[in-house]
N, C-alpha and C positions, 0 to 999 in steps of 0.2 A: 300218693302223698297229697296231689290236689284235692281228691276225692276227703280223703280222712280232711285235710283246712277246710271245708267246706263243711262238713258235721258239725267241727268246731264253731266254725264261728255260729250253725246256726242256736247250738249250745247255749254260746254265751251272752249272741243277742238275745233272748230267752229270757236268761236268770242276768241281764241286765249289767253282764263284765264289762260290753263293746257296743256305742250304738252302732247304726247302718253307716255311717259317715267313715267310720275308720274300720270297720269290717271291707269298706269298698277300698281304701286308701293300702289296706294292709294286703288285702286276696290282689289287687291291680300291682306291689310294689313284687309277690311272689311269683305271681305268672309271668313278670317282666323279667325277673332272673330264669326262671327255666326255659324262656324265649331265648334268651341271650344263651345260656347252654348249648341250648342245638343250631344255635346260629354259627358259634363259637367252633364249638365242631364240626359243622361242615364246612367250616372255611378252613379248619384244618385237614379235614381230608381231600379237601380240593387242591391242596399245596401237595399233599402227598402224590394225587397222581397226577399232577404237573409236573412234577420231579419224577416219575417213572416215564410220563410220554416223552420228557426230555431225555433221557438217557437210552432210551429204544430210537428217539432220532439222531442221536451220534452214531446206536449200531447201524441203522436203516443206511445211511450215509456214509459208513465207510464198507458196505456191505456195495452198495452201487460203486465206490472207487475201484473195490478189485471183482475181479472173475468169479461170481459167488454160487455155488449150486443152486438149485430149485428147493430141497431142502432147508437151507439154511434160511431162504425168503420165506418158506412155510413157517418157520418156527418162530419167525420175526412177526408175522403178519397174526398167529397164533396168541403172540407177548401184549403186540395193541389189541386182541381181542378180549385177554385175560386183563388187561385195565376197564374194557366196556364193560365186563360183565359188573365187576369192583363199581365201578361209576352204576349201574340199574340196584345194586344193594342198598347205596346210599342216597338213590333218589325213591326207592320203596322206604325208607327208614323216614327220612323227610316227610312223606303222605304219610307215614302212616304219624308222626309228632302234627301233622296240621291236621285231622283227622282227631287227635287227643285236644287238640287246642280249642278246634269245634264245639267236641261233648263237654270239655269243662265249662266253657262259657254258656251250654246249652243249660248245663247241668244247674249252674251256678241262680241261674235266670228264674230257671224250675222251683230252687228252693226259697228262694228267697222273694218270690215276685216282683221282681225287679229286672229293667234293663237293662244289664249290665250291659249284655254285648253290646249295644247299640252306643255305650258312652264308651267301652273301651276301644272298640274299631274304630271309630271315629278320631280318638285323639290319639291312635298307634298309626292307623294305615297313610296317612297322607302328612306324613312327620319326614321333614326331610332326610331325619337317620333311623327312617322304617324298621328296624327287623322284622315287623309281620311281613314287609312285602318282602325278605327274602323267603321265606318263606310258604308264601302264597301266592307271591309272582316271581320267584325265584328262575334267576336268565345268568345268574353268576357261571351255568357249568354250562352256559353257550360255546365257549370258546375252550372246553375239555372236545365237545363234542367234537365242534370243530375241527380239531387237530386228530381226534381220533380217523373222524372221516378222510380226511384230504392223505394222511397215512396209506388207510385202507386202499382209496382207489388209485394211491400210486401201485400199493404191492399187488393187486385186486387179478392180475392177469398171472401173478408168481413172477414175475419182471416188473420193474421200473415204469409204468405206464407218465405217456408227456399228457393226457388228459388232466385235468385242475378242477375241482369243486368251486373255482374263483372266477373261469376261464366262462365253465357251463351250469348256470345258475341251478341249469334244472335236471342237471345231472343226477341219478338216484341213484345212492349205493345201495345197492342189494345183497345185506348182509345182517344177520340175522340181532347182533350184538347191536348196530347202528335203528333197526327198527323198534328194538326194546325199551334203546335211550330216547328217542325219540317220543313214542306212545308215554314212556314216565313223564317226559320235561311237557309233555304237555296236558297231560295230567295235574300237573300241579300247575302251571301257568295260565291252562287256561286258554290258548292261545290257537288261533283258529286261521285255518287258510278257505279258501272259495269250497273246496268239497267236505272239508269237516262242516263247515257254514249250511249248506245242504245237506248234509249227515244232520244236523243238529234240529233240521226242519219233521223230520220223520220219530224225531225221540225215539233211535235206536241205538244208544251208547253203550257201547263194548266196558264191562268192569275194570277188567285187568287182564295182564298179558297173560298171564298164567291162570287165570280162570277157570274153575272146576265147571263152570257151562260150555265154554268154547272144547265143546266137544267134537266137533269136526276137522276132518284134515284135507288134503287138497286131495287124497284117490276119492272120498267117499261126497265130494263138493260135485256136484253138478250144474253147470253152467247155463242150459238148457232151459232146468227145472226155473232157474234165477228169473233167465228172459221171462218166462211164461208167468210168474207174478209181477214183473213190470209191466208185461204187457197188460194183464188184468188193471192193474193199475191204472196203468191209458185208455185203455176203452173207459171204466168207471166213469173217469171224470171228463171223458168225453160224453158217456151216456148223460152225465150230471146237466151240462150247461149247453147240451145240442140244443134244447127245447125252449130257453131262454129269450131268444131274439123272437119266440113266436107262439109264445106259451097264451101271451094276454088274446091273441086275434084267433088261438084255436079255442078258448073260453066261449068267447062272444060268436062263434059261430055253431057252438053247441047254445047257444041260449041262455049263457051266464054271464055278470058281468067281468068288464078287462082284469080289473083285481084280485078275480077269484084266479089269477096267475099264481100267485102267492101260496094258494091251498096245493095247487097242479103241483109247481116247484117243492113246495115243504113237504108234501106227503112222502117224494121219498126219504127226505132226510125221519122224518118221523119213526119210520119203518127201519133206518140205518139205527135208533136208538139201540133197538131191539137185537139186529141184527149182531152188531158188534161184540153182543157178550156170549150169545152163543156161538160164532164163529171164533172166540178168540179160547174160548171153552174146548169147541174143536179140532183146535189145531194144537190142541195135546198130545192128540193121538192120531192124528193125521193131516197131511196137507193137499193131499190129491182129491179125497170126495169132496172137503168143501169149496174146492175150487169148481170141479165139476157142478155140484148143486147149486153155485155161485152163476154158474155159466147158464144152467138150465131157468132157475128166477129171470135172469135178466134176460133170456130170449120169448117169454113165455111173458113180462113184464114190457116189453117193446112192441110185441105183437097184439097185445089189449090195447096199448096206446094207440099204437095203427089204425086197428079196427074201429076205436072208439069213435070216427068221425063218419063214417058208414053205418054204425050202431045208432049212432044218433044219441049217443048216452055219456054224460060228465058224470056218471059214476064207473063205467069200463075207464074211462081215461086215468082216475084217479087211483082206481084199485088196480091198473096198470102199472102207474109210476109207485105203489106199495110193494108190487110184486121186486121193483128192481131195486128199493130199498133194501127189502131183506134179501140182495144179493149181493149186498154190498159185503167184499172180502178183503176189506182192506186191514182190519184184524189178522187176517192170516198172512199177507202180506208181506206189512209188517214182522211178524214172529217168524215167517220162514228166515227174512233177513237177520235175523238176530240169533235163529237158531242153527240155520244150516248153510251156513259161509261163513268162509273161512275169515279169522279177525284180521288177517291182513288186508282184506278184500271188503272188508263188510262198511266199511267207511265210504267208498267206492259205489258199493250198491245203496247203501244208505243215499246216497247225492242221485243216482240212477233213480229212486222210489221217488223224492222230491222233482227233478228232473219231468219225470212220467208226467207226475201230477200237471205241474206247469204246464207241459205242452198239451194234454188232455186240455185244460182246464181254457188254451187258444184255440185248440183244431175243432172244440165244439161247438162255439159262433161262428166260428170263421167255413167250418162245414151247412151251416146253417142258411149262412149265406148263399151257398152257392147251390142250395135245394129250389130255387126258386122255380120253380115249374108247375104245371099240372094239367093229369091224363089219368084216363080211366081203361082197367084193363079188367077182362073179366066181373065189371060191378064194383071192381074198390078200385077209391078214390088213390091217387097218388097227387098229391100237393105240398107247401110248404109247410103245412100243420102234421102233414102224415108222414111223410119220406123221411123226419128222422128215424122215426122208429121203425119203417121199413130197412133204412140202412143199419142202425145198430141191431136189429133181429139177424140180417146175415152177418155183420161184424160178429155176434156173439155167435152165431151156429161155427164159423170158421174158426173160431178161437177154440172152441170144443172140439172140435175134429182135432184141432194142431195137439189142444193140451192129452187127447186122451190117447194120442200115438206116442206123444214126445216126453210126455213128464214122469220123471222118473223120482219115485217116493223115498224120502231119507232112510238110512238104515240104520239111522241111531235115536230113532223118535223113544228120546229117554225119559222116563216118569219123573215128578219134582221130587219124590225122592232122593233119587240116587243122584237128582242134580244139586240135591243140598248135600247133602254125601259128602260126595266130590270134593264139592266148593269148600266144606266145613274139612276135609281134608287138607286142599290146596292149600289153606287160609295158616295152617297147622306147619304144613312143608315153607312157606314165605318165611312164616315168623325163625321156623330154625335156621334157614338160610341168611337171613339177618343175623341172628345171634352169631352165628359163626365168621361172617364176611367183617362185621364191622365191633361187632365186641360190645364194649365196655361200660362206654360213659354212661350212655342212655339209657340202655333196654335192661330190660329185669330180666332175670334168668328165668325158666320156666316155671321152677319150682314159686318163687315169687311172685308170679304174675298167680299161679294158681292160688296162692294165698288170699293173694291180693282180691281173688276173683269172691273168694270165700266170705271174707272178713264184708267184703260191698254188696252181695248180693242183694240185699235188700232194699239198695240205694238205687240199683241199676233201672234206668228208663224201659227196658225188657229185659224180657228173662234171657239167658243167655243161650238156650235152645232154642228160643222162642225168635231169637232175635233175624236166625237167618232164613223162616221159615215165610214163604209166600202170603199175602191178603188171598183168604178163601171166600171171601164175599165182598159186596161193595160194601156194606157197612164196615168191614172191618177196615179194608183198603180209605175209608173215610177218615177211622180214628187211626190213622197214620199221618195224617194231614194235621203240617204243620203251618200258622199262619201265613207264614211266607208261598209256601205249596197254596194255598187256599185264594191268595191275592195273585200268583202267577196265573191261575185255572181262571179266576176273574178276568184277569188280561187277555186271555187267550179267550173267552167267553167272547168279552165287547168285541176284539178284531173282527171275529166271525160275524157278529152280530151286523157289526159298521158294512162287513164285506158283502153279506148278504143283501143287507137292504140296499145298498148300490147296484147288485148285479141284477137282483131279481124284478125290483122295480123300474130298471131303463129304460124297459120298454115302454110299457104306459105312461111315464115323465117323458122320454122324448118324444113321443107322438102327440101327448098334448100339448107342449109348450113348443115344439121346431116340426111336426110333420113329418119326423125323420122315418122313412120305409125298416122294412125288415132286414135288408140288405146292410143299412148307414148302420142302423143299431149293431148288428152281427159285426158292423167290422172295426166300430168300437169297441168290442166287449173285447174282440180278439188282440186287440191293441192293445189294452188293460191286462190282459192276460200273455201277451207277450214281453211284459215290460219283470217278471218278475225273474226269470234267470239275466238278465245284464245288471238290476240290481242287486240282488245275492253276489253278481259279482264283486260289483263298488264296494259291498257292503263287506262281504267276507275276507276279500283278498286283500283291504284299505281301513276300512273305517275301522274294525274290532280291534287293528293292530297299533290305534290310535288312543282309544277312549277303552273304557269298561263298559262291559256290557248292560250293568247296572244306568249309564250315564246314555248309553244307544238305547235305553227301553226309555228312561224316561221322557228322551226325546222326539223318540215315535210318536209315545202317547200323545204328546204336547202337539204335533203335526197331525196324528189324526184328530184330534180334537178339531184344528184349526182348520182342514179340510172339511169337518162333520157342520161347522158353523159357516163357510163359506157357501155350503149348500145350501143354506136356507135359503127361501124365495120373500126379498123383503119387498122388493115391488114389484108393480104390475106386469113389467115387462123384463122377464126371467130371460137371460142369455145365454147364448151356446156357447161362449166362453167363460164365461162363471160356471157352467155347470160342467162343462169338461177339465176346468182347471179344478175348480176342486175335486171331481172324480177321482183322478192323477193322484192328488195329492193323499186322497186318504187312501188309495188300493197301496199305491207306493207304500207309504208309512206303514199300513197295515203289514203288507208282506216283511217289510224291515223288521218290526215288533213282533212278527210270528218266530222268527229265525232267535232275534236276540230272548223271548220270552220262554223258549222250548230249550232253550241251551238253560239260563237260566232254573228252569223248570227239574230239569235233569239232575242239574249240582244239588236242589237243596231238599228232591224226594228223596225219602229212604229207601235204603237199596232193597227192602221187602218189595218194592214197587218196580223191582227191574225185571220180576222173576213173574210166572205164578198167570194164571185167566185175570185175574183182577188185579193189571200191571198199571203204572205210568202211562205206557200209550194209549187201553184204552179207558182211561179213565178224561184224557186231553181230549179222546177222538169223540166220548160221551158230552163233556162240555162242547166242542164245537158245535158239534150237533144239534144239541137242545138249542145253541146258541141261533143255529139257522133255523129251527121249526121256529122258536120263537118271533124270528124277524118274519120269516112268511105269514107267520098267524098274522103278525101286527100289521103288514100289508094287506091284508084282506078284511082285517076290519077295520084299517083308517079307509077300505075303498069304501064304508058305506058314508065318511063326509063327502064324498065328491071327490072327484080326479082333480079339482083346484085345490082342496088342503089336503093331497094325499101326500106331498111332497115333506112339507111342512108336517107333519102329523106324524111321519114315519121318522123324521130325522132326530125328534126330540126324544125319544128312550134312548137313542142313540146320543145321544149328548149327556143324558144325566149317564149311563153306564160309565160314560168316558171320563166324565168327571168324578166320577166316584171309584171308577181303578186307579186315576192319578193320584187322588188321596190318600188311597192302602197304599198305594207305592210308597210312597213318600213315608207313612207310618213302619214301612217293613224296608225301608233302605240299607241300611246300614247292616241288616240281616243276609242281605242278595250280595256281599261280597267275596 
């Protein structure tokens, strides 16, 4: 019916019935009644099973007064099971109305050139008698949950348990009805604790509980396989930032200057461009070679670096740190996480991959540090320019050895086919499970809907086969990008950007402005790098449960800015705490704004982008990337003003980027809710 007002009016703005003025007044006074609809209804259905959980706890309690078989608590404990399931129908019916609410306004926007959403969210969402936020922050059927839980784990042992959900906060019921309400309510809320918050930094977000992807089960889950890409994971991004506290002084003793650190540093990322699409290509059809061929780059890319200083060559150095770009597997990673674990677990490994990353991203300065030596054995040098890459050459042969005893390859590496199949199956089974559980008011019969499908095709933003089938290229995976997608990749661009040029240029800034050794530098970098799990924690477990995450991004940004300007060097005499406080402040910010921007990122890519080689991840992981070749180039060519205005030199693309994602932001606000 929205669909067909929408034709209409564009009809009659046309031939001149209705200007835009009261086409807006009339489409805003209809969509507010069918808000109201579904608002209306699920408050009536939420009275319905409040009045079923109340009358199962009169049985429950006169079932504990007398001597009652094991039987009888089964069938009671079965009765509040058969409410949870009733209560997952009516919060899948819910998503899928805010979900229509979406595409009408998306729809509306389309035809009309006009922003609407952005004037109707606006004067609905922060209206002290909301219905969008029941809806889209909807916590009404907290306290269904509630009472279904603390039921359960009294009955949970088929006896009376004195345990309380009240008593032990972090009590978990382990029951399969409680984990479905769960995954829905937060589904549509939105609402995030410390490991989804970590789940959210790796953009590997589970669709649905029912999901024709979530093809694995807990026999064919191997745990092993899981470690053995975490680990990969940690090595990576220890290989990444080992080299960083002593990248500039192993330049200068090949003959080049301290700046061309920046080349040394970026070249692998350069090489990660590349690496990432065929590695996420590959892990289509398998997870175990490219981890192995992952493994063999980067011992064979560590052992050029090695050599390179006994060579006497900055080009072995350089096409060393190439070699361990294109071993970069964190595309496969990734995708094993999201394809071959199980969804109760995958949130879990999801915070494990970010987890990885973090401590990688400490133990590589903070290893760097403690290389400081030098001795010669056989004719090659061992010192602090060389020993990392001797030690990650046996890191990585050991990791090889473990992965090619111990990993064992999935047994359902299914084609996107049969994954859209499935899904286009599943999607079919939900909707009749709705029709049937909840009826009436809302949902169109099937027959209906197919009409309905008929009568719009031509209106449809994709085709309806079309619709669930993966981006096969990056141009296409491009023209799925919506403004708002397009300003979050932006965000996600500068952070890296800001992150790089802090990390990769410290060394050279603190040796000319404080003297500070390779040692000081290593165990600042590893300090900056240890601060980013106690933040995640502030931020996931406190802050998101505070503000929107819309209100958490734009005030990252606003804090990396303000750390990206405290850096500057305005006079003569640049200080170690101006330069370490603002350090702090934009890594912190940044990591903050990684977490709330990927989550973001997530809600408003289309789900073509969840699936398929040319997915949401790596399309995030290709903008990082470019985002860090780019800061390395830019550090190597502010090195030819001088090490006095390299400081100053590097930090201004970095200011304009910042102020020109806070801009889009603020243009796509109202979009990101």
């Amino acid at each position: 019916m929205m669909k067909k007002k929408v034709k209409q009016y564009i009809q009659q703005t046309q031939t001149g019935g209705k200007n835009r003025e009261q086409v807006l007044k009339e489409f805003s006074r209809v969509l507010d009644d069918q808000i109201e609809k579904i608002v209306l209804f699920l408050l009536q259905q939420q009275g319905h099973l409040a009045s079923r959980i109340e009358d199962l706890g009169e049985q429950r309690a006169a079932l504990m007064e007398q001597q009652s078989d094991l039987s009888q608590i089964c069938q009671l404990r079965e009765a509040y099971r058969e409410v949870g399931y009733d209560l997952v129908k009516l919060l899948r019916f819910l998503d899928i109305n805010a979900t229509g609410i979406r595409k009408i306004l998306k729809k509306f926007d389309k035809r009309f050139g006009y922003k609407f959403t952005d004037y109707y969210v606006s004067t609905r969402a922060n209206h002290p008698y909301s219905q969008l936020q029941q809806i889209f922050k909807q916590v009404g059927v907290v306290a269904v949950v509630g009472a279904l839980s603390r039921n359960l784990a009294y009955l949970q042992d088929n006896r009376g348990s004195f345990s309380s959900i009240y008593d032990h906060p972090s009590l978990t019921i382990k029951d399969p009805v409680i984990e479905q309400i769960n995954h829905s309510v937060q589904k549509l809320t939105h609402s995030t604790n410390f490991m989804q918050f970590l789940g959210q930094h790796a953009l590997i977000v589970a669709e649905d509980m029912h999901s024709g992807s979530d093809l694995v089960d807990d026999q064919s889950y191997h745990f092993l396989s899981l470690l053995l890409n975490l680990v990969n994971t940690f090595l990576y991004m220890v290989n990444t930032y080992i080299i960083v506290p002593t990248a500039d002084d192993y330049s200068v003793s090949l003959g080049a200057a301290a700046t061309v650190c920046g080349v040394i540093i970026g070249s692998m990322a350069v090489a990660q461009i590349f690496s990432s699409v065929y590695f996420s290509a590959w892990s289509n059809k398998s997870y175990f070679r490219p981890l192995v061929f992952s493994s063999i780059m980067l011992f064979l890319g560590n052992l050029l670096y090695a050599l390179a200083y006994d060579l006497n060559s900055l080009t072995a150095l350089i096409v060393g740190r190439l070699l361990c770009g294109l071993g970069s597997a964190r595309a496969v990673n990734r995708r094993y996480i999201s394809d071959c674990v199980p969804l109760k677990t995958r949130l879990q490994a999801s915070a494990g991959f970010v987890s990885a990353s973090a401590l990688g991203m400490a133990c590589g300065p903070a290893l760097a540090g403690l290389l400081q030596t030098k001795f010669r054995i056989y004719g090659l040098t061992f010192n602090q320019n060389t020993l990392p890459g001797w030690v990650m050459c046996l890191a990585w042969l050991a990791y090889l050895f473990w992965l090619w005893i111990s990993f064992k390859e999935p047994g359902h590496i299914a084609t996107e086919n049969s994954v859209n199949t499935q899904s286009s199956d599943s999607a079919h089974r939900v909707s009749g499970n709705l029709e049937d559980g909840l009826g009436q008011p809302l949902l169109l019969d099937a027959k209906d809907r197919d009409d309905e499908d008929v009568e719009d095709n031509d209106d449809n933003e994709e085709d309806p086969e079309e619709s669930h089938k993966p981006a096969t290229s990056l141009a296409a995976a491009y023209r799925l990008l919506t403004p708002s997608v397009k300003v979050q990749l932006l965000i996600y661009f500068m952070l890296k950007f800001a992150m790089e040029i802090l990390l990769s240029e410290s060394s050279v800034v603190t040796t000319f402005y404080f003297n500070w050794t390779t040692s000081t530098v290593a165990i600042f970098l590893a300090v900056l790098g240890l601060t980013v799990l106690p933040v995640n924690v502030i931020v996931g477990s406190y802050v998101t449960n505070l503000f929107q995450d819309r209100q958490i991004l734009v005030a990252s940004e606003i804090m990396v800015l303000i750390g990206i300007v405290m850096s500057f060097c305005f006079t003569p005499h640049y200080s170690v705490p101006q330069y370490v406080t603002s350090a702090i402040i934009t890594f912190v910010f940044a990591e903050v704004l990684e977490g709330v921007n990927l989550s973001l990122l997530s809600r408003v890519m289309s789900s073509r982008l969840s699936r398929g080689t040319y997915n949401g991840g790596l399309l995030s992981t290709e903008a990082g990337t470019l985002a860090r070749v780019a800061a390395d180039m830019t550090i190597t060519a502010a090195g030819n003003l001088g090490q006095s205005r390299l400081l100053n030199a590097t930090l201004l693309p970095s200011l304009v980027i910042c102020v020109s994602s806070i801009v889009a932001t603020f243009c796509t606000y109202n979009s990101l809710y």
